[in-house]
Every structure is written in C-alpha cells, then in structure tokens.
Backbone as numpy.savetxt, mean C-alpha at the origin, in Angstrom:
# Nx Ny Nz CAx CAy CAz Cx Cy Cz
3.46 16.89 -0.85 3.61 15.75 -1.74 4.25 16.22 -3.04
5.26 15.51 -3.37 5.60 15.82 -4.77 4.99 15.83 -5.99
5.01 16.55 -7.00 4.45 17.02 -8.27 4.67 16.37 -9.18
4.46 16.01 -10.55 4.90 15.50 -11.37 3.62 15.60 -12.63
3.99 15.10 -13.78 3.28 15.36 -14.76 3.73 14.06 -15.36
2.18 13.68 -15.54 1.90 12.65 -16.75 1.16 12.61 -17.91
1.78 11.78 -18.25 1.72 11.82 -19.98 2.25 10.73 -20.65
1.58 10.31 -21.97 1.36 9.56 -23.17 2.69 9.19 -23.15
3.37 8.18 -23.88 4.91 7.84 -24.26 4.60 8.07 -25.42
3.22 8.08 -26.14 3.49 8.76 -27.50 3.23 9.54 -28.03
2.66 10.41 -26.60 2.65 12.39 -26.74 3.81 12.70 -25.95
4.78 12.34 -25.63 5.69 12.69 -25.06 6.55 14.29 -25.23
6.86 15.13 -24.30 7.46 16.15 -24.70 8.59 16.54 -25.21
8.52 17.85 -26.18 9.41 17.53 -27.17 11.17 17.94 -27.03
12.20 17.34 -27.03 13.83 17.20 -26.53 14.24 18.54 -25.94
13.61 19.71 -26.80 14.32 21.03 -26.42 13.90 21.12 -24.70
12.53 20.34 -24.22 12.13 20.41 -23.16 12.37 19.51 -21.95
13.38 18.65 -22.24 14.20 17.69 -21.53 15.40 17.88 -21.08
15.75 17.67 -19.93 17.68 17.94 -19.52 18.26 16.71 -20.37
19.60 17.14 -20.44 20.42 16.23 -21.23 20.48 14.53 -20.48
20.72 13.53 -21.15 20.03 12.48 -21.12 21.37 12.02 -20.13
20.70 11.41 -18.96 22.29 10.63 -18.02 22.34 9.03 -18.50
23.16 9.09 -18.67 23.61 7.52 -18.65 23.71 6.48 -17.61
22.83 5.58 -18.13 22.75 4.53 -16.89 23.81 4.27 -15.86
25.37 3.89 -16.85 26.23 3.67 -15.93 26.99 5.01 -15.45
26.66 6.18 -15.55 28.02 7.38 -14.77 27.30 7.41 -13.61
27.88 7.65 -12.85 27.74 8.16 -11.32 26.72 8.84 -10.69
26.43 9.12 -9.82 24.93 9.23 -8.98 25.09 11.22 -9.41
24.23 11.11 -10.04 23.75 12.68 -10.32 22.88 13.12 -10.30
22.69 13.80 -9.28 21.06 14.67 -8.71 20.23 15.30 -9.85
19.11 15.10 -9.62 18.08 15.67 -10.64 17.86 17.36 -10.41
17.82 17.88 -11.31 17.44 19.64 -11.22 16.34 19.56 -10.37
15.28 18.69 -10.38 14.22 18.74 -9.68 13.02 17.70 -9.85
12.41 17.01 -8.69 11.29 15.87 -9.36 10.71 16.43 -9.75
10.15 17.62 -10.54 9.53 18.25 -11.36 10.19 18.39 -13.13
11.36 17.34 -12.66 11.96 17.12 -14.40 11.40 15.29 -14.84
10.49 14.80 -13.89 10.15 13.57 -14.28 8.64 13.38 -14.22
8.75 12.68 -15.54 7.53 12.15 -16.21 7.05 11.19 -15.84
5.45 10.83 -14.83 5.09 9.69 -15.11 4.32 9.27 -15.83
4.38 7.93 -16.51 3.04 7.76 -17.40 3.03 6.04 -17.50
2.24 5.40 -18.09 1.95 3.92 -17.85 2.66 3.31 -18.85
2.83 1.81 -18.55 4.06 1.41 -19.18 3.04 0.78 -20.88
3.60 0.44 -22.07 3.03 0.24 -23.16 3.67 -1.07 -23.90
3.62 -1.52 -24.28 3.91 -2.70 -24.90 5.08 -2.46 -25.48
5.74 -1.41 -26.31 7.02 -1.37 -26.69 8.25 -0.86 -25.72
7.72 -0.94 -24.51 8.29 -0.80 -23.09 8.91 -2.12 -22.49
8.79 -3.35 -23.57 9.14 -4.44 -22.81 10.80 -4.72 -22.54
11.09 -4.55 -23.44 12.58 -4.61 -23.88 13.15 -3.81 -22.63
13.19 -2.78 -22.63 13.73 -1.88 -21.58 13.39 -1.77 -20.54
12.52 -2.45 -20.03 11.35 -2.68 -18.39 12.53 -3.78 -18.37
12.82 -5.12 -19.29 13.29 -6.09 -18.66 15.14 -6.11 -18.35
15.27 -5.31 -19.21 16.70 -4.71 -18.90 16.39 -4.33 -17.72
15.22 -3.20 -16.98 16.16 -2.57 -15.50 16.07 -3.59 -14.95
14.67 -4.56 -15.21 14.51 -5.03 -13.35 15.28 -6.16 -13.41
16.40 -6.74 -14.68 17.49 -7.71 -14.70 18.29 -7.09 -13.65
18.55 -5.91 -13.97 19.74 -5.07 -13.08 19.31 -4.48 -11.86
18.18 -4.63 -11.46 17.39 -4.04 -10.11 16.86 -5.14 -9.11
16.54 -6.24 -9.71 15.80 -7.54 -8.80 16.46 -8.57 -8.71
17.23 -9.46 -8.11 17.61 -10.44 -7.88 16.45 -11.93 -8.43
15.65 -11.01 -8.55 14.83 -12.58 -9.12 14.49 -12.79 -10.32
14.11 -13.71 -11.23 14.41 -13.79 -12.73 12.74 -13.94 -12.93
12.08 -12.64 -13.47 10.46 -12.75 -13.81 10.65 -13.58 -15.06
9.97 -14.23 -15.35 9.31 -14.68 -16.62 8.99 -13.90 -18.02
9.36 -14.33 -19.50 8.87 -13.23 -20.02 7.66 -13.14 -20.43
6.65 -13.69 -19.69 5.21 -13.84 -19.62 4.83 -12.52 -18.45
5.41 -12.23 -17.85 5.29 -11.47 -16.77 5.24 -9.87 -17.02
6.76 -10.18 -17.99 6.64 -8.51 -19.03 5.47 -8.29 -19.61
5.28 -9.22 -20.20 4.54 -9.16 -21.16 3.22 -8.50 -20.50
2.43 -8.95 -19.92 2.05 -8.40 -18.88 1.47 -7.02 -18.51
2.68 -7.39 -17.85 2.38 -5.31 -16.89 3.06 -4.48 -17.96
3.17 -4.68 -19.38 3.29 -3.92 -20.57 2.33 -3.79 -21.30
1.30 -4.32 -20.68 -0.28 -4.70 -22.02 -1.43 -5.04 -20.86
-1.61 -5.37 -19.96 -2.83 -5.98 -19.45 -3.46 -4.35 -18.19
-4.14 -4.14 -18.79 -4.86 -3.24 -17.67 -5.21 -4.14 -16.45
-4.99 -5.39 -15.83 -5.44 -6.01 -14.54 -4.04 -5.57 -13.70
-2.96 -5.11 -14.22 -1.93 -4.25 -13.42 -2.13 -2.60 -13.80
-1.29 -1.81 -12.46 -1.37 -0.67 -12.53 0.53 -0.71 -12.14
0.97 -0.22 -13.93 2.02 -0.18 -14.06 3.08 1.03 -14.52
3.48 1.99 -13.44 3.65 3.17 -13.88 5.11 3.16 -13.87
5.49 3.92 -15.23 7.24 4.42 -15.04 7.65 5.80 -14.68
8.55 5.81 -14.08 9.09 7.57 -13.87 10.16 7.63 -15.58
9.93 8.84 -15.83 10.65 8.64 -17.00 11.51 10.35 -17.00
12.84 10.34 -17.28 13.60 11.18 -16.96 14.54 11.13 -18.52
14.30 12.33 -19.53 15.37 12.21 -20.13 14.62 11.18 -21.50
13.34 10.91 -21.06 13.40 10.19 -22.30 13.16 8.69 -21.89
13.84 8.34 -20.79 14.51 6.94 -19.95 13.59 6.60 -19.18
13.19 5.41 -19.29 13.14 4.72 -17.92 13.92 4.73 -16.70
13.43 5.56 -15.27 14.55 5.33 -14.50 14.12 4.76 -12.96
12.06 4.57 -13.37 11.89 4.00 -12.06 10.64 3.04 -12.36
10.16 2.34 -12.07 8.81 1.94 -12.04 8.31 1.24 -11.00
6.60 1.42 -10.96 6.13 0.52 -9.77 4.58 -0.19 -10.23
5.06 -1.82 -10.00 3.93 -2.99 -10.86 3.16 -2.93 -9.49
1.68 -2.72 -9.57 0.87 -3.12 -8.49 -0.74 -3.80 -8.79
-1.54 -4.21 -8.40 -2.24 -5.34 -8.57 -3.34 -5.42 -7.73
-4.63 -4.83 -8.11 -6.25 -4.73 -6.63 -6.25 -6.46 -7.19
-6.53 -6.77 -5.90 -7.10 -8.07 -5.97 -8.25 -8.39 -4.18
-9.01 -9.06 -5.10 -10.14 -9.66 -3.39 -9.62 -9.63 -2.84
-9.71 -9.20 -1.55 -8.94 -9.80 -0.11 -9.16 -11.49 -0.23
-10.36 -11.55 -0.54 -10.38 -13.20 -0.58 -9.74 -13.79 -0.94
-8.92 -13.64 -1.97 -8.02 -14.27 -2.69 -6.77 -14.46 -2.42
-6.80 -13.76 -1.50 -5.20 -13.49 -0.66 -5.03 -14.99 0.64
-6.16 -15.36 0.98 -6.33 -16.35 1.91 -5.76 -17.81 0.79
-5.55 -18.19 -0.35 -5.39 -19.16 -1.11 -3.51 -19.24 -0.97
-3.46 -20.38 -0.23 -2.00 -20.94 -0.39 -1.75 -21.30 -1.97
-0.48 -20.76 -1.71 0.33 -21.11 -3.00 1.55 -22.37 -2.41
1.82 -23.22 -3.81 2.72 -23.82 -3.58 4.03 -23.05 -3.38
4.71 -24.06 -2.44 6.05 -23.15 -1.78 7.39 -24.10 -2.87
8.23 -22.84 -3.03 9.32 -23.42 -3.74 9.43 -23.70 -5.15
8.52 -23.22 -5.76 8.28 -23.90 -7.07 10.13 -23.55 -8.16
10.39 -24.24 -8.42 11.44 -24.08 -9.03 11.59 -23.13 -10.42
12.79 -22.64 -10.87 13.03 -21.72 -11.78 12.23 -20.10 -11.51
11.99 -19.94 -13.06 11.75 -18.52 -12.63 10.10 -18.36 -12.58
9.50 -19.54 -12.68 8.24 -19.51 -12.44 7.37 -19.07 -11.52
8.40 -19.32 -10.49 7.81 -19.29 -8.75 7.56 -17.99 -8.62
8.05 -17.20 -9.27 7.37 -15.43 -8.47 5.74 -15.19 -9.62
6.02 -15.49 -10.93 4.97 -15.55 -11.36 3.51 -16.44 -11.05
3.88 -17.64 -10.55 2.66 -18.52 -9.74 2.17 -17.46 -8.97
3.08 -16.78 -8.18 2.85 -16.17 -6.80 1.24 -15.32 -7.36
1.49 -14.62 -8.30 0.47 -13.47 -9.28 -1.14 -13.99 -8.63
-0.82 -15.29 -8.60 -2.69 -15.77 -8.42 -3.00 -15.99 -6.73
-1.86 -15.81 -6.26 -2.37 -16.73 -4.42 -1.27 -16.23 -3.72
-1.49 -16.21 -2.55 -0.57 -15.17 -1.43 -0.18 -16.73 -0.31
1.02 -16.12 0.27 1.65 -17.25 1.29 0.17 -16.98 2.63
-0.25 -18.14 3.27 -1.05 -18.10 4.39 -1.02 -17.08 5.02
0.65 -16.93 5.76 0.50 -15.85 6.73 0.36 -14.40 6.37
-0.33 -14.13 4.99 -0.61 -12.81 4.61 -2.53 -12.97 5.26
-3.14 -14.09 5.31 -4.34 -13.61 5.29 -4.82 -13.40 6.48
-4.14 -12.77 7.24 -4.40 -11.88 8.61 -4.48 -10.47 8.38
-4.60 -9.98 7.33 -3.99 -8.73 6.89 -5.19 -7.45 7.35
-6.42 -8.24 7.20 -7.72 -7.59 7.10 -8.59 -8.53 8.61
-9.74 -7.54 9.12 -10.40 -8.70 9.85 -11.46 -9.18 8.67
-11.62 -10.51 9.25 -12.81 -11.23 8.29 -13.94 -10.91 7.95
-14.27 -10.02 8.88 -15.85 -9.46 8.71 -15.67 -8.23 7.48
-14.15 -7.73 7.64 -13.89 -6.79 6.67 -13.54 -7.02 5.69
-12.77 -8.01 5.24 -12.19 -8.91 4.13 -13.04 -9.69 3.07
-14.56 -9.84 4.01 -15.13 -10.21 2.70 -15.90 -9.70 1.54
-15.48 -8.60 1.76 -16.17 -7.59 1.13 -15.16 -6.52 0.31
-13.84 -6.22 1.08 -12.41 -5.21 0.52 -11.70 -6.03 -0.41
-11.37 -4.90 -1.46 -9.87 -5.40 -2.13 -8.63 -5.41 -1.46
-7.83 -5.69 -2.30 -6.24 -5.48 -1.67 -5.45 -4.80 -2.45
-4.46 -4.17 -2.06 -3.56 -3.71 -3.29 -2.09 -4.37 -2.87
-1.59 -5.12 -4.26 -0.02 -5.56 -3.80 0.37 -5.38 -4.96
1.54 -4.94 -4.42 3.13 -4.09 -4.97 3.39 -5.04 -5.04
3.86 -5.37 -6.39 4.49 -6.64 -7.50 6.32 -6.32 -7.22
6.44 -4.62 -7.70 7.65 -3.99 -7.78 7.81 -2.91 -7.51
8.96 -2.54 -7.08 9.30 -0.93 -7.11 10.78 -0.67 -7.06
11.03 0.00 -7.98 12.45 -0.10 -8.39 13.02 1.65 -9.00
14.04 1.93 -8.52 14.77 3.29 -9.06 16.23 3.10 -9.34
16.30 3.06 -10.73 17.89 2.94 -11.12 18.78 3.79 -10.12
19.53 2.58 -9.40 20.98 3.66 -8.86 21.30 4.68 -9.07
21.02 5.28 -10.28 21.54 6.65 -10.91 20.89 8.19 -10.06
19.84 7.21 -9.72 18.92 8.14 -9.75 18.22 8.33 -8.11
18.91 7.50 -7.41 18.13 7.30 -5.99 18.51 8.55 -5.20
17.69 8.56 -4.09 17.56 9.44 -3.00 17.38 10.63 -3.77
16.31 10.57 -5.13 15.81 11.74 -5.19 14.53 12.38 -5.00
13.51 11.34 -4.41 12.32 10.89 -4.29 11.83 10.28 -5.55
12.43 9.54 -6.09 11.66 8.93 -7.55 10.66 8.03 -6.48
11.24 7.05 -5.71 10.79 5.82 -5.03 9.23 6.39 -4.93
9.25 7.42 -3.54 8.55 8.32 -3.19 7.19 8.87 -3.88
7.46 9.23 -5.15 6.88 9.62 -6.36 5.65 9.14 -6.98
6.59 7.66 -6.98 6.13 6.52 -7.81 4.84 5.89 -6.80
5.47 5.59 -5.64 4.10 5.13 -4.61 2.51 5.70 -3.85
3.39 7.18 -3.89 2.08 8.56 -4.16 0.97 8.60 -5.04
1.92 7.94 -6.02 0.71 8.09 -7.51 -0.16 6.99 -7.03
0.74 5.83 -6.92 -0.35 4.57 -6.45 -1.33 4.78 -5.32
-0.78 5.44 -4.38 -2.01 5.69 -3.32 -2.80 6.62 -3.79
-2.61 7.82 -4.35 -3.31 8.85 -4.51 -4.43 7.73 -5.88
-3.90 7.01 -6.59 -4.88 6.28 -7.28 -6.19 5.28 -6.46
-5.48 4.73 -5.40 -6.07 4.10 -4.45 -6.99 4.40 -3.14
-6.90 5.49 -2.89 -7.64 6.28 -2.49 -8.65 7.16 -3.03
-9.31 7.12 -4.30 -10.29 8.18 -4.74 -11.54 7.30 -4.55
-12.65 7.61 -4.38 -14.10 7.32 -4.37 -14.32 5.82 -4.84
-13.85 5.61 -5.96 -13.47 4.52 -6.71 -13.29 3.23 -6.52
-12.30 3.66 -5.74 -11.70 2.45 -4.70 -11.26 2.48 -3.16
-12.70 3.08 -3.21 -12.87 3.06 -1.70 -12.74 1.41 -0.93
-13.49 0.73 -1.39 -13.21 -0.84 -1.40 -11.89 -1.73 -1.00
-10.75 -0.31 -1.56 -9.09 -1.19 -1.05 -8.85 -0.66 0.42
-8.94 -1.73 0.99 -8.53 -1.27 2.58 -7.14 -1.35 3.26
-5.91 -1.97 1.93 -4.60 -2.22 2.44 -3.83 -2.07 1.28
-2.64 -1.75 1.47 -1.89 -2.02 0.44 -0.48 -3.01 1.18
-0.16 -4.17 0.52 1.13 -4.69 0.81 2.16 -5.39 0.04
2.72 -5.71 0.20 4.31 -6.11 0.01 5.01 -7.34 0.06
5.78 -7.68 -0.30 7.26 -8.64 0.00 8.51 -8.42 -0.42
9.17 -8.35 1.17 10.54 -8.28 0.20 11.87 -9.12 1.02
12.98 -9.38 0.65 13.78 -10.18 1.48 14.08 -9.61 2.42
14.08 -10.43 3.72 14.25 -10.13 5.05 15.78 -9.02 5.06
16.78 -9.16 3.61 18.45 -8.69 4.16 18.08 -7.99 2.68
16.87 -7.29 2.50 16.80 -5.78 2.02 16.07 -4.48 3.08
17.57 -4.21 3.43 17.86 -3.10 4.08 17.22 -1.35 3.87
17.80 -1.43 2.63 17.04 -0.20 1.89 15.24 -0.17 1.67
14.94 -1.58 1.24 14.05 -1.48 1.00 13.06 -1.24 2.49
12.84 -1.62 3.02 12.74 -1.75 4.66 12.67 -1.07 5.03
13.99 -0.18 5.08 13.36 1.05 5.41 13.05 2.33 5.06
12.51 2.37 3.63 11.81 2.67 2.56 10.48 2.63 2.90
9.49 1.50 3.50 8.46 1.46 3.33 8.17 1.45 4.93
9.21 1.84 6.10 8.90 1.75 7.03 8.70 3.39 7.12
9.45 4.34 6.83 9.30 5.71 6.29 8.25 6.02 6.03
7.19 5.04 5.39 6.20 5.54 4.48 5.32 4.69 5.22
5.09 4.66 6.54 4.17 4.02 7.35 3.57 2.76 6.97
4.17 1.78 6.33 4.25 0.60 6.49 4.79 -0.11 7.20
3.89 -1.17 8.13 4.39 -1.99 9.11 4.45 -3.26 9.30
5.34 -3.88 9.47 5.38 -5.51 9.30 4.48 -6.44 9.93
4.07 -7.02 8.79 3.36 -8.05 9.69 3.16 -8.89 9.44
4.24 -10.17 9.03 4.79 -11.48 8.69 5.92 -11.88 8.82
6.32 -12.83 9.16 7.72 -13.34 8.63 7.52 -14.20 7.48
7.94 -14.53 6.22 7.74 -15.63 5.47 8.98 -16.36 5.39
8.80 -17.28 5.66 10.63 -18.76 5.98 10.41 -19.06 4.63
11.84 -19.17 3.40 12.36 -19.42 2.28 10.87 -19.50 1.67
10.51 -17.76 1.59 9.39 -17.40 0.28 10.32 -17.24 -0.86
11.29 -16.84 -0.83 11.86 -16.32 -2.16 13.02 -17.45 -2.58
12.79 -18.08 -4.03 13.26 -18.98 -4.93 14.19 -18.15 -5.54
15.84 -18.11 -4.84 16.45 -17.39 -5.65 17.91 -18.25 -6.07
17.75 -18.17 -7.27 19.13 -19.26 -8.26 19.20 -20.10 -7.04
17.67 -20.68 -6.57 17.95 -22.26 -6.81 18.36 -22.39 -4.49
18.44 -21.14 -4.10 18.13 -21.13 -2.65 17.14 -20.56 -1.48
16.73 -21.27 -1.09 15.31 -20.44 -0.22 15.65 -19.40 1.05
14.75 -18.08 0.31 15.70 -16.59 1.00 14.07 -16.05 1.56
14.65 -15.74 3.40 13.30 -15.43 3.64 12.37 -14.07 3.66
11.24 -13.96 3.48 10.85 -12.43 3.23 10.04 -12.01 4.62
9.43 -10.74 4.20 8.93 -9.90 5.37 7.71 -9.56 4.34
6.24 -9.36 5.12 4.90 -8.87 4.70 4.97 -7.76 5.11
4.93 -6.26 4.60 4.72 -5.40 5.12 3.22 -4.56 4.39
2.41 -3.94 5.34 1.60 -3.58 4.99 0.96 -1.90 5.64
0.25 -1.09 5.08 -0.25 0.25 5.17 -1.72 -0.04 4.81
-2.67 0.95 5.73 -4.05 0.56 5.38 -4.44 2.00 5.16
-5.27 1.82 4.23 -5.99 3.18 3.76 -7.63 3.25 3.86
-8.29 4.02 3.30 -9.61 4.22 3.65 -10.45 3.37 4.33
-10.20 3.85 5.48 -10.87 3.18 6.59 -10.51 1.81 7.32
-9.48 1.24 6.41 -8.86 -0.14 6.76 -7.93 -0.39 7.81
-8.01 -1.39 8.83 -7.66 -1.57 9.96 -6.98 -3.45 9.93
-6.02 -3.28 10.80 -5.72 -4.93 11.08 -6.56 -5.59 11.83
-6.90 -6.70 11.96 -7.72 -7.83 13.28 -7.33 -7.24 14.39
-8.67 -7.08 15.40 -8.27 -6.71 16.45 -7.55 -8.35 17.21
-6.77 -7.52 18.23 -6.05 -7.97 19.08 -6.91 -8.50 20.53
-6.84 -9.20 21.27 -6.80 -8.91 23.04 -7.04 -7.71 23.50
-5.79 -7.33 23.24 -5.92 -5.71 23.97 -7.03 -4.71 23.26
-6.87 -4.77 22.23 -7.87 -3.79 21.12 -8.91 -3.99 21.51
-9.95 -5.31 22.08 -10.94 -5.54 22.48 -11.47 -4.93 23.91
-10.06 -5.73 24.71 -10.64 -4.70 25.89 -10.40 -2.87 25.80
-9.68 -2.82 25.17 -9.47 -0.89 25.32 -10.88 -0.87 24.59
-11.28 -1.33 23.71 -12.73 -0.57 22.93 -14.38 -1.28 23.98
-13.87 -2.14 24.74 -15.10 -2.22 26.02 -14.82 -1.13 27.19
-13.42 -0.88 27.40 -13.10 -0.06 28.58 -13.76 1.29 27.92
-13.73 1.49 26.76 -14.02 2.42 25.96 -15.46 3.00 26.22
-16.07 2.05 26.20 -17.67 1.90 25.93 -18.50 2.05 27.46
-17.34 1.34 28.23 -17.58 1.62 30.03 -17.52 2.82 30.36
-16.61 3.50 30.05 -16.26 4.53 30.19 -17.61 5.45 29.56
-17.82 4.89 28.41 -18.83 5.90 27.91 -20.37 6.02 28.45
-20.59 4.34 29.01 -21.85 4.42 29.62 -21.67 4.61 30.77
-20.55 5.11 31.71 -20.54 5.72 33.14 -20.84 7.32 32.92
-20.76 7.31 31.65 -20.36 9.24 31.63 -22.16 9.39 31.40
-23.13 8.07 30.67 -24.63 8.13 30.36 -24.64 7.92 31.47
-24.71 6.89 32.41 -25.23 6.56 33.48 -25.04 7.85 34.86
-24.29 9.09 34.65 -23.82 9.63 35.89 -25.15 11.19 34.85
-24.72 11.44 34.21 -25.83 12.09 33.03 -27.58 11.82 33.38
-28.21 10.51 33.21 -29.44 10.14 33.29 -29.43 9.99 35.16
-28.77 10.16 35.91 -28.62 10.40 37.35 -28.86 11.75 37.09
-28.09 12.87 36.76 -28.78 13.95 37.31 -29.62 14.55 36.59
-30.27 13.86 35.62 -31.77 14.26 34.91 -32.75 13.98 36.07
-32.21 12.70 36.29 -33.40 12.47 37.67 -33.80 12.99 38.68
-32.21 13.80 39.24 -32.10 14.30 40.53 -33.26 15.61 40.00
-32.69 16.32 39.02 -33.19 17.53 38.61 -34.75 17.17 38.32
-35.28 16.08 37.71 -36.89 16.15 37.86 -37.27 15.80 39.12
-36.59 15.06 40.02 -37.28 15.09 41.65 -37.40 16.43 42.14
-37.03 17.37 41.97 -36.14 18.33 42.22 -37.73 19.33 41.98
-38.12 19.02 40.68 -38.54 19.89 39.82 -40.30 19.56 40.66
-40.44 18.48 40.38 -41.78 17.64 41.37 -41.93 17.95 42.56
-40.64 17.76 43.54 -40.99 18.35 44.68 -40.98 20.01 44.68
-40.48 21.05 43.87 -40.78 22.14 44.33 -42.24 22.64 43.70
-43.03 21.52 42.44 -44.30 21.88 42.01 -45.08 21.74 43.33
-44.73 20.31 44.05 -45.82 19.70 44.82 -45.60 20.65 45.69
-44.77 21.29 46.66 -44.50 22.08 47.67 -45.56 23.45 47.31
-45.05 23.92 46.40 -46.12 25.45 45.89 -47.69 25.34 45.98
-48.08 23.64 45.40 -49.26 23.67 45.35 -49.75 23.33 46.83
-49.53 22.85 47.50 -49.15 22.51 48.87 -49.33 23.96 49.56
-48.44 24.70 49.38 -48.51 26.09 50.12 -49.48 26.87 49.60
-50.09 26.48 48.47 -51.45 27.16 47.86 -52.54 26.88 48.97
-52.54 26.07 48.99 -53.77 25.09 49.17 -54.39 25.91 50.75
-52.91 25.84 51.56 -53.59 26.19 52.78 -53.87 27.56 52.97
C-alpha cells in the first residue's frame, strides 16, 4: 500500500522541502514519487480552490452550500492530496445508517440542487446493498467524490486517496461500516474502471439519476464491503450454504456411526471376557 504523510495545512512543510510547483495547465508530468504528496483534511480557506478543481473535474454544478460543507463540517470525511503546496486530488465521503439509504429521493430535481438533495436519501435501488437483518444495525460509507487533476493521473493519487478512506473505515471504530459505495455515469469509463480495479462491484443500474445542464444521464451503484459485510443472499447462496450444512451433518452423522460401531465393539468384547471368565 502506498505511503504518504499527513499533516496540518497550517503546519505545513517548509518550500525548501517541496519539488518545484507544476502548473495546472502544462502537460502530464510524473511525480518523483507518491511519497512527495501530502494528505491532510480540507479547511475552510480551502473553499475557493476545492471549487475551482471540481468545476474542472465534475460535470455537475455542486452548490455553494455544498463547499461550504466538506470545508467545515466534520459529518464529511474530506481529504486532499496536496503536491507542491496544491491541491491536486481529493476524496468527499460520508458514514451514514444503512437505514437511511432505503429513503427515496425525489428524481430530477432541477438546477444544481439535485446532487445536493441527493446528501440526505439514496435512489431505491441502492437499498439492496446490505441484507436487512444486517442493515439495521450497519453504517454505510458513500463517496460524494473523487477526483485527480489531469496533471497528475496514473500516479496513484486516486489510489492513495481511497486507502486512506478505507484504512479510516476499517479500524475498531467503525467496525459498524459494512460497505462502502458510489455513483457515477454509466459513459465514465475511467472511472469504472478505477473502482472495478479496486474490487468494487456493480450493483445497480440508475435510469436518468444524474441532472446534468438540464438532461437525464444514467448512473451505475457500485459497491465494496468491508468488515465482515456481505450482499443479500441470493437463491443460490442459500442452497450452497444448506448443501453446506448437509454436507457437514453427513460428515457428523458418518462420525457418531462409528462412535457407535466402536462402543458395540467395546461391549461386546467386555461381555465376551466376562463370559469366558465365568466358565
């Protein structure tokens, strides 16, 4: 797993200890090493420049209620990769009840509102995600965003950034999150298979989830389960875990057979001895 070091944006380390700063727009230039990037959580004077990338990274227009936000509210877990000083990646994510994930949201809501509504209630066909007996009790974790300036891709920033989130999501803590998932448009390619790499597996279609300038663009649920978390069993899952169990009480049942054989065994050679005593 990749390394990285975090830290304060306002203990930040000092220039002599930074590579020279790349510019957003020159050309794709490899990093000396993901061991030259900083992660650390995003801060309120982070807004300005959070909303610059994800203008230039997301096709969808957040709200500036939204910045505002995952720049100030600890109910997100909002980390940047920072290279140079720069913002060059970040990833918005969000524990919420599983329960809460079962609450339809209105579909379509117009302007740039509609991804922010989304924040409180999940489309129906996400609340299969968990079984019910497990769901009423687990959190969830969903990825708001995840984004790596062009400049900077295919260096594992992406990679980096989602590590931290699991490795956060996985400690003792939050043992409780049994999934982590997603949305993204069905004709993002990269992204797709980004999170299919990283053992996430689909399991939705959503028809015109995404409100974009005003046309309905459809998405994909993709999801990864962690400590101990599993999807609804299936048909098949049911019978393989009875064939399972058959299997297991033929292996008791053939077992408590030759306990038996062996105490008949054991009875008749007492009774025989005492038998041959006798006479």
């Amino acid at each position: 797993m990749a390394q990285f070091t975090l830290y304060n944006k306002h203990n930040a380390p000092p220039n002599n200890d930074i590579i020279t700063r790349v510019d957003c727009d020159c050309e794709h230039v490899p990093l000396c090493s993901v061991n030259d990037v900083q992660l650390r959580f995003l801060v309120p004077d982070d807004l300005t420049e959070v909303r610059t990338l994800c203008q230039e990274w997301f096709p969808i227009d957040y709200p500036l209620s939204w910045y505002e936000d995952i720049t100030s509210s600890s109910r997100f877990f909002a980390l940047a990769a920072v290279y140079n000083l720069a913002i060059i990646g970040l990833i918005v994510a969000e524990i919420k009840p599983y329960r809460n994930v079962n609450k339809e949201v209105i579909a379509n809501i117009s302007d740039s509102d509609e991804f922010y509504t989304r924040l409180s209630g999940f489309p129906m066909q996400d609340k299969g995600i968990l079984p019910d007996s497990m769901g009423r009790t687990a959190d969830v974790g969903y990825i708001l965003s995840l984004g790596v300036h062009r400049s900077h891709r295919r260096n594992g920033i992406g990679s980096l950034l989602l590590d931290a989130l699991m490795n956060h999501l996985t400690t003792v803590e939050r043992h409780a999150v049994k999934a982590i998932f997603l949305h993204t448009l069905t004709t993002n390619q990269p992204a797709i298979f980004f999170y299919e790499k990283r053992r996430f597996t689909l399991h939705s279609f959503l028809p015109y989830y995404y409100n974009i300038r005003g046309k309905g663009k459809d998405g994909f649920t993709y999801v990864t389960y962690i400590n101990g978390g599993h999807p609804p069993w299936t048909l098949l899952d049911h019978f393989k875990h009875y064939a399972s169990k058959l299997r297991h009480t033929g292996s008791l049942c053939v077992w408590m057979v030759s306990r038996v054989q062996q105490m008949v065994r054991w009875f008749y050679h007492k009774l025989l001895t005492r038998f041959n005593a006798i006479e």
